[in-house]
C-alpha positions as CSV (number, residue, x, y, z in Angstrom):
1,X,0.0,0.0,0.0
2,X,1.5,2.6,-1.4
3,X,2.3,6.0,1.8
4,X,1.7,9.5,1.9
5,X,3.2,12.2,3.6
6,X,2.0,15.5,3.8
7,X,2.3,18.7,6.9
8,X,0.4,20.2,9.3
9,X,0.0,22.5,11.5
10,X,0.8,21.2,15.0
11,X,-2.2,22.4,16.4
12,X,-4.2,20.1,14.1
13,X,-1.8,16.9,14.4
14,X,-2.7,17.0,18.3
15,X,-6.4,17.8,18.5
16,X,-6.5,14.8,15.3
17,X,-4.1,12.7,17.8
18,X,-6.4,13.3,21.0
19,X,-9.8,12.7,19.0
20,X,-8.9,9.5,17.6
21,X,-6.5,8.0,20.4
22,X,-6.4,4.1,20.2
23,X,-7.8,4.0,16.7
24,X,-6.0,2.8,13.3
25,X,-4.7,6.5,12.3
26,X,-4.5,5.2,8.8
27,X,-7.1,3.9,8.1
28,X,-9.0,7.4,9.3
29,X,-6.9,9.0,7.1
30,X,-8.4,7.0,4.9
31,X,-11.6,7.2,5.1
32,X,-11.5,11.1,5.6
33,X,-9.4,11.0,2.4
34,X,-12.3,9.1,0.7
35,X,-14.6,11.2,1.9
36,X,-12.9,14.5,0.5
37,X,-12.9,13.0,-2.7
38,X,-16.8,11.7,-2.7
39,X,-17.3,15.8,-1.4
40,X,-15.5,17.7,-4.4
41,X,-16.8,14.9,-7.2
42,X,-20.4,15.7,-6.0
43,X,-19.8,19.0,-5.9
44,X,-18.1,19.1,-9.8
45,X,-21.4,17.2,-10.8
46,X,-23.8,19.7,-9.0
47,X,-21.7,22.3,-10.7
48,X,-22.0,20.7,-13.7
49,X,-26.0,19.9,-13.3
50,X,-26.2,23.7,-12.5
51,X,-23.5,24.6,-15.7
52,X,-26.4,22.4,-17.8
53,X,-29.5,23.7,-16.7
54,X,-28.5,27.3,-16.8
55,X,-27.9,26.6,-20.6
56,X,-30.7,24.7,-21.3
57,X,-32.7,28.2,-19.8
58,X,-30.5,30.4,-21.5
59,X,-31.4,28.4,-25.2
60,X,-35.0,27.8,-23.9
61,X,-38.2,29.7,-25.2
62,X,-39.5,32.3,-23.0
63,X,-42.6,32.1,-21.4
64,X,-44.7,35.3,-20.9
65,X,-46.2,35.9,-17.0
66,X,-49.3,35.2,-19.0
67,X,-48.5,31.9,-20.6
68,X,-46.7,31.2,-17.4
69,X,-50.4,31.1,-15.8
70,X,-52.5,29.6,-17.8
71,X,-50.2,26.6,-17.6
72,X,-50.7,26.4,-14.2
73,X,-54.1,26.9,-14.4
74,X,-54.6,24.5,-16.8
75,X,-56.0,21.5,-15.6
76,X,-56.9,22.2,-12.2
77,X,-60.5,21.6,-10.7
């Protein structure tokens, strides 16, 4: 398994040490390190969702206030 270093602050190397005393420090590293990277790919696809949508408005036909409730109105009891 392949090892990575990196710093810290020292501050943040004991308060990390205290909170997980007696546990497998890799394998939180780990997991924290997995869930970093599940965090920024879901926020590059909700960027991307929003990059799409916005488009898909932007080329979209515009709907008067009008149209916009008689559409709603349409249908109802």
């Amino acid at each position: 398994m392949p090892t990575v270093n990196f710093s810290v602050p020292e501050e943040v190397k004991e308060a990390f040490n205290a909170t997980f005393e007696g546990q497998n420090k890799s394998a939180v590293i780990a997991d924290l390190m997995r869930e970093a990277v599940e965090r920024a790919q879901r926020r590059e696809h909700h960027r991307s969702a929003v990059g799409r949508i916005l488009a898909n408005r932007a080329s979209g036909a515009r709907v008067t206030e009008a149209q916009f409730r008689s559409a709603r109105e349409e249908g109802r009891p």
